[in-house]
C-alpha positions in Angstrom: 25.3 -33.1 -40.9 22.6 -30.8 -40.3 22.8 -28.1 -37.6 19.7 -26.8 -36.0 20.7 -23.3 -35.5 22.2 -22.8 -38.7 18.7 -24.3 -40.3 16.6 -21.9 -38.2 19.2 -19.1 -39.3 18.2 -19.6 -42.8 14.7 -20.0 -42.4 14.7 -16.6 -41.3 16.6 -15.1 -43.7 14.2 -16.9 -46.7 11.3 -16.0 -44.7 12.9 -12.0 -44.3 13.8 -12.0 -48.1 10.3 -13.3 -49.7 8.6 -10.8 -47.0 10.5 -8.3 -48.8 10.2 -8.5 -52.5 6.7 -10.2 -52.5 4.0 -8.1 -53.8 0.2 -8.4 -53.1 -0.2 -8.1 -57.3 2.0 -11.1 -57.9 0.4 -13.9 -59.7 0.8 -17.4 -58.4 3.3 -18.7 -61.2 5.2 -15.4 -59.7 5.2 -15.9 -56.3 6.3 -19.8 -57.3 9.6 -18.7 -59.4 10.5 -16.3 -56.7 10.3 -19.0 -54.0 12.8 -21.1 -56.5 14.8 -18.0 -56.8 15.1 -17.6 -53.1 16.0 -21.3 -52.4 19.1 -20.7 -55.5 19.8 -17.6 -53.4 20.2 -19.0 -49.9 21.7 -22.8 -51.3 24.9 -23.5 -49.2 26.9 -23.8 -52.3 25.8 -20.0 -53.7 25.4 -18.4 -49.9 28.5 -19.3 -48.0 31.2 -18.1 -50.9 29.2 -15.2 -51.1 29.5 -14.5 -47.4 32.7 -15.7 -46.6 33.6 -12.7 -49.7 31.8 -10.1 -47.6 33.2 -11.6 -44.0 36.4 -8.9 -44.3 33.4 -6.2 -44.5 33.1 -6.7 -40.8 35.8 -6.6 -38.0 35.1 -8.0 -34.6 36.3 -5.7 -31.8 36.1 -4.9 -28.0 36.8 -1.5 -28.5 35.3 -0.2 -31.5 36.9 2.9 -32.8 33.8 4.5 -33.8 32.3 5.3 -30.4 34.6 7.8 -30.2 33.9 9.7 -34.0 31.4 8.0 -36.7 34.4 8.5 -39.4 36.8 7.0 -37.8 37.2 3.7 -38.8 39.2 4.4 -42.3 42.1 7.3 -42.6 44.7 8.0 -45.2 46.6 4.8 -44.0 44.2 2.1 -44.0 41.7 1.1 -41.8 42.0 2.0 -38.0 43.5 -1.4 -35.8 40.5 -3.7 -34.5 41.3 -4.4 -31.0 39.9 -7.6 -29.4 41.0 -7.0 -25.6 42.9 -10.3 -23.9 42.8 -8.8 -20.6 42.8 -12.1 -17.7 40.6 -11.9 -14.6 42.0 -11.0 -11.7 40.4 -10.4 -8.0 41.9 -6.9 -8.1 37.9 -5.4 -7.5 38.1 -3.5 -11.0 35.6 -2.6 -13.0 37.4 -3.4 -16.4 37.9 -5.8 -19.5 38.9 -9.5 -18.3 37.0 -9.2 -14.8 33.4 -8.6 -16.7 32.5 -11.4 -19.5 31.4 -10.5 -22.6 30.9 -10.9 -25.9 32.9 -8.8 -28.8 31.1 -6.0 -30.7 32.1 -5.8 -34.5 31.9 -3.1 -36.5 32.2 -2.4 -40.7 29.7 -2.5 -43.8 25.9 -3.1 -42.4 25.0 -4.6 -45.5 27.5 -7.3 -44.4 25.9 -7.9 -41.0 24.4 -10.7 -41.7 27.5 -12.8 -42.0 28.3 -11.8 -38.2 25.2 -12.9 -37.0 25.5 -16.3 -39.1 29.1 -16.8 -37.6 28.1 -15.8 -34.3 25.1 -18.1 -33.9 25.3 -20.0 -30.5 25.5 -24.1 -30.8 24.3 -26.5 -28.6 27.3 -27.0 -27.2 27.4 -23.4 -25.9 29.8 -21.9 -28.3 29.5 -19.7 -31.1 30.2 -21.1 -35.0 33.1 -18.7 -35.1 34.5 -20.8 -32.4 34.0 -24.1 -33.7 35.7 -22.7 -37.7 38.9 -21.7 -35.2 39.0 -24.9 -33.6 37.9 -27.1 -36.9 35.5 -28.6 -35.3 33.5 -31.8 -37.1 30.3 -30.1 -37.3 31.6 -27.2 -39.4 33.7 -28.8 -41.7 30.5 -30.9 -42.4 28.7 -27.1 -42.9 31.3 -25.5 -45.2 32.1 -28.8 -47.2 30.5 -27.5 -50.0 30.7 -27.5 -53.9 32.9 -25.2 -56.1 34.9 -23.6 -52.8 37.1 -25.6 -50.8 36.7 -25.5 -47.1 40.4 -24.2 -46.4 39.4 -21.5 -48.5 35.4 -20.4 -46.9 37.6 -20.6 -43.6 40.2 -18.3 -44.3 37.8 -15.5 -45.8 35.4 -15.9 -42.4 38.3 -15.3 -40.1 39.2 -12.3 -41.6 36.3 -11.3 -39.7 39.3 -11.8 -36.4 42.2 -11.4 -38.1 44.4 -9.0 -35.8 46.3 -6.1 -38.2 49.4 -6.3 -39.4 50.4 -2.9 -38.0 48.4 -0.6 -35.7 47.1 2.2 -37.0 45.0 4.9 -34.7 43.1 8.2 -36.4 43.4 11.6 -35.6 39.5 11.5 -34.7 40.2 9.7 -31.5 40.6 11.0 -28.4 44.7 10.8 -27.7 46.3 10.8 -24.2 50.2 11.8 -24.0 51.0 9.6 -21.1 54.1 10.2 -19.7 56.9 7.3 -19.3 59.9 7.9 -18.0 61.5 10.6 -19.8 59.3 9.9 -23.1 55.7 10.2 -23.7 53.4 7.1 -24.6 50.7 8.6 -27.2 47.5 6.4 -26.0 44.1 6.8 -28.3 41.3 6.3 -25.9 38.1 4.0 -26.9 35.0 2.9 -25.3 34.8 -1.2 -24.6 31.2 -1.6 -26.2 29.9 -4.8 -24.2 30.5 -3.5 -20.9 28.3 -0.2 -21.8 26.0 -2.4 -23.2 25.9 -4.7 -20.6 25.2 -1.7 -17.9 22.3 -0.7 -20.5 21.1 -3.6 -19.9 21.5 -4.4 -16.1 19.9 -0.6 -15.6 16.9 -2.0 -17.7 16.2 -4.7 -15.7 16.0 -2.4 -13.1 14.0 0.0 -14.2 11.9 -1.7 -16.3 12.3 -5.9 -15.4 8.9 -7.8 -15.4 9.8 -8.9 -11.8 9.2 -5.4 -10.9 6.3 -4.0 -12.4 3.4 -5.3 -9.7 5.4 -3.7 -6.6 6.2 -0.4 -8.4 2.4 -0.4 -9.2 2.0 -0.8 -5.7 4.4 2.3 -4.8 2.3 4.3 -7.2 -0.9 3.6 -5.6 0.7 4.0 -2.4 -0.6 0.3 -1.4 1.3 -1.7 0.5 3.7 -4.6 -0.1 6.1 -7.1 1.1 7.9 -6.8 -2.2 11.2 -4.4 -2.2 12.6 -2.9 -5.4 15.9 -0.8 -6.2 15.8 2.7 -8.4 18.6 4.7 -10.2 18.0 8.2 -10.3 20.5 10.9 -12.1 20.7 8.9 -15.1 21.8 10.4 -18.7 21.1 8.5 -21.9 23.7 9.0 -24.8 23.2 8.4 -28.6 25.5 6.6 -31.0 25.0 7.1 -34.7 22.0 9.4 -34.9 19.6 8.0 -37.4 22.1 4.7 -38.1 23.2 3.7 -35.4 23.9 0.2 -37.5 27.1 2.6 -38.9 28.9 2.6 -35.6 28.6 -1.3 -34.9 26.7 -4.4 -34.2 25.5 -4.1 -30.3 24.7 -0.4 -30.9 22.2 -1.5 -33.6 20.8 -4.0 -31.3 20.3 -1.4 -28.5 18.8 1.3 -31.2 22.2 3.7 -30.7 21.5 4.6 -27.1 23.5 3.9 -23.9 23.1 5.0 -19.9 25.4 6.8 -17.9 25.3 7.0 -14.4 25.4 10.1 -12.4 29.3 10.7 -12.0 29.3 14.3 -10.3 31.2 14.4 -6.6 28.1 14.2 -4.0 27.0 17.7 -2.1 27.4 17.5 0.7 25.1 19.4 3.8 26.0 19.7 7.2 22.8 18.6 9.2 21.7 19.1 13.3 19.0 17.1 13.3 17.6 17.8 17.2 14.2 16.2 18.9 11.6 18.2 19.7 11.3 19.1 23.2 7.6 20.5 23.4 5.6 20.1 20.1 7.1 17.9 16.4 4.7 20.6 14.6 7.3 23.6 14.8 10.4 22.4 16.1 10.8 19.3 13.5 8.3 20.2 10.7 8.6 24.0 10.5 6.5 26.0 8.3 9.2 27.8 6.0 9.7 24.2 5.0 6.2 23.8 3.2 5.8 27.4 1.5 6.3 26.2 -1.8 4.0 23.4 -1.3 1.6 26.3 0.3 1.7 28.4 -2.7 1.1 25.7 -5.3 -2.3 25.0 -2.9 -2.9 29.1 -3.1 -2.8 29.2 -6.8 -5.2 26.1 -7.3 -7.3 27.8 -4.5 -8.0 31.2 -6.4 -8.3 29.1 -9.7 -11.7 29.8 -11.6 -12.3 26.7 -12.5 -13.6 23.5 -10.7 -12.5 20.1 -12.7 -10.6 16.8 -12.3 -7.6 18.3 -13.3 -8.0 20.8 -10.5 -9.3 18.6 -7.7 -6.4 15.9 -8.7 -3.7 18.8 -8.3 -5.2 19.6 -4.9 -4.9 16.1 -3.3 -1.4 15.8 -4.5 -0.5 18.8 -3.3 -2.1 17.6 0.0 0.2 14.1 -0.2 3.2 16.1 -0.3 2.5 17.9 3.0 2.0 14.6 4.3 5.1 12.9 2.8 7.2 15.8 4.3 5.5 15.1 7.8 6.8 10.9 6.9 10.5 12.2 6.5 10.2 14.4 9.7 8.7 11.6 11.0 11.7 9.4 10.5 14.4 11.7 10.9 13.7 12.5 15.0 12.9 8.6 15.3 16.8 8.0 14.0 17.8 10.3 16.9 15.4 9.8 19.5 17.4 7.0 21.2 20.2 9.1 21.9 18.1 12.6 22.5 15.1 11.7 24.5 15.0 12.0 28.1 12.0 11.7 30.0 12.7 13.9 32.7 14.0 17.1 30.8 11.0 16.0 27.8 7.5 18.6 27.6 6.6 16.4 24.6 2.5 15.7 24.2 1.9 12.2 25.1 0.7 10.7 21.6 3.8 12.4 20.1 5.5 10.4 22.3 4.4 7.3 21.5 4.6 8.6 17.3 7.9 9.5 17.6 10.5 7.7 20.4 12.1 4.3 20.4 10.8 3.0 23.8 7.4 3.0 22.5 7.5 1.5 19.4 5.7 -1.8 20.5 3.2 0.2 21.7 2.6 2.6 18.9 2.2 -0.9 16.8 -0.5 -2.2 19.2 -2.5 1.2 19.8 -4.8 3.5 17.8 -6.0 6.4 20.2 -2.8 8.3 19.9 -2.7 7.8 16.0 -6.4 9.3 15.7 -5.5 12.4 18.1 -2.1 13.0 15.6 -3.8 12.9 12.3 -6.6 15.2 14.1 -3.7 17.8 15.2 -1.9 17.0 11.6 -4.4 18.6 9.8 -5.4 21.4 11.9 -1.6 22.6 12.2 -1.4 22.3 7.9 -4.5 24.7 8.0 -3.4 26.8 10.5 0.1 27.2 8.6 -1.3 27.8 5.6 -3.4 30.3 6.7 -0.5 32.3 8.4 1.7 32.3 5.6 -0.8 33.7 3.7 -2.3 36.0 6.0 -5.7 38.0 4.7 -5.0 36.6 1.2 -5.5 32.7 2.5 -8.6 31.3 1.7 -10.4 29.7 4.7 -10.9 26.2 4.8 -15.0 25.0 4.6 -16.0 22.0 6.1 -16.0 20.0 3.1 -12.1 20.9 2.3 -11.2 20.3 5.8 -12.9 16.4 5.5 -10.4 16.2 2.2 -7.3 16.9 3.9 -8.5 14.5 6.8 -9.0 12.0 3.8 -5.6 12.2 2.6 -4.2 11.7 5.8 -6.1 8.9 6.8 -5.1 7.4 3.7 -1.5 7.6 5.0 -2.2 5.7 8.4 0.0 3.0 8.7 3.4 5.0 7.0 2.4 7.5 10.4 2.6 4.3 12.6 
């Protein structure tokens, strides 16, 4: 009985194995006996055995013991204890083994990996071949029914690839934990549960990186517009496992090339904030000009810069985008509190600002355009004006053609000021 995935499995590997000991100078009588020589190589009879010999090379495990030290798999006493965690599900809201599914790292000899990705090849019934040599299913006693080994004996030597030690042994290269019990102390040797870091690698990358993503980030990047939403994880650390052979620590840490995220961990900082509505004039009381000096002195050095390129034209306008985008978060910050701190009566507030910044006119402000035109007007003369105080005799006066850029920029940023 012929399996599929098992046929495609060694397809690869013969395809792999010529691709590797081919040479371009090879003559065709050659290349013929090394085909033959591959097909001896990779006959079930000759293959299996072989691989059921190296299936102890490689021990499946939750935890593996080397994400904690490279070394310490192997100690004076033997080799450390494979755990496979039998944790159950329970609704208990934890983040831990048994509430997230996945699949069991392994760890051992590299050159021995290829027997854990043969017993670990997905059937079409959904489980992996590891499963069905447990369980003795049909299909794989028709696979391992093969001359000159008897199938009792290829099964025993590929579930040494599970097979639970007879004692547990730790190393001294692991992190231990007294923990106290009772009047004793229980010595615990902390390790890292491989799939679920692997799985947040992944989930993160989808994220960050997912297909599904890419046209509304370009979007955000251009600053165009769209009716697609995305999320974003900032404060992120990658970590390496293995350095240069990250196949030495274990299987799903070759797969991901050795590295793994962690998320930002650090207790948050928190600011006490009065956030308070303008009464008179948003330019001043809300956006205040100590706020913008460093954006002010970036603009000063480009200003007395020599020279007169892309480079230098490019730095200008985003320089320009951030005094905009600070405006946008003032902006939003006295709308959050203008329904409970506007009052009409008490308010000396300019009448476009008005309509720009509080909660009863917000239909209008979506509807209207005069009071919009008079803002980014006043916008841009306040920037200048700012800029040119903080700087004093040292500022460099804005031309006409520098004042049309700002305005540019600004109008650019029309509808996030509606």
């Amino acid at each position: 009985m012929e399996i599929p995935e098992v046929a495609r499995f060694f397809d690869e590997r013969k395809e792999a194995w010529l691709k590797k000991n081919q040479k371009a100078s090879m003559s065709e009588e050659e290349v013929f006996e090394l085909k033959l020589k591959c097909e001896e190589i990779f006959r079930l009879e000759n293959w299996l055995p072989d691989a059921a010999k190296r299936a102890g090379q490689i021990s499946v495990a939750s935890h593996p013991c080397t994400f904690s030290h490279p070394s310490a798999r192997k100690n004076k006493n033997g080799y450390v204890s494979s755990i496979i965690a039998g944790n159950i599900f329970r609704k208990d809201g934890l983040l831990r083994s048994g509430n997230v599914k996945l699949k069991n790292d392994a760890l051992g000899n590299a050159a021995a990996l290829d027997v854990h990705k043969f017993l670990h090849l997905e059937l079409e019934d959904n489980r992996l071949l590891l499963e069905h040599i447990v369980t003795d299913s049909i299909e794989v006693r028709s696979l391992l029914n093969v001359k000159g080994t008897s199938y009792d004996t290829l099964k025993q030597n590929f579930l040494k690839m599970i097979e639970n030690s007879s004692e547990e042994i730790t190393s001294s290269k692991i992190k231990q934990v007294y923990f106290p019990v009772e009047e004793d102390y229980h010595q615990l040797s902390l390790l890292t549960n491989s799939g679920m870091l692997y799985e947040l690698k992944k989930r993160i990358d989808t994220i960050r990186f997912g297909e599904e993503f890419k046209e509304v980030k370009e979007s955000k990047k251009k600053n165009e517009f769209s009716e697609d939403t995305f999320c974003d994880l900032y404060d992120l650390t990658t970590i390496g496992y293995g350095g240069t052979k990250p196949q030495n620590i274990s299987v799903l840490n070759s797969k991901n090339g050795g590295k793994a995220h962690l998320l930002h961990s650090m207790p948050p900082s928190l600011e006490t904030r009065d956030i308070h509505f303008p009464k008179r004039n948003f330019f001043g009381e809300t956006l205040k000009i100590w706020e913008l000096k460093e954006i002010f002195h970036a603009l000063q050095s480009i200003f007395k810069t020599d020279y007169n390129n892309v480079t230098i034209r490019e730095g200008r306008d985003y320089r320009y985008q951030q005094l905009v985008d600070k405006m946008i978060q003032k902006m939003w910050l006295g709308r959050a509190v203008s329904k409970e701190q506007y009052y009409e009566k008490n308010s000396l507030l300019k009448s476009h600002q008005k309509v720009w910044l509080c909660h009863e006119f917000s239909e209008q402000r979506e509807i209207e355009d005069k009071w919009l035109d008079t803002l980014i007007t006043e916008s841009v003369n306040w920037f200048i004006k700012s800029y040119e105080k903080s700087f004093g005799n040292k500022a460099v006066k804005f031309g006409h053609e520098e004042r049309l850029k700002l305005l540019e920029i600004v109008e650019k940023n029309r509808e996030a000021l509606r």
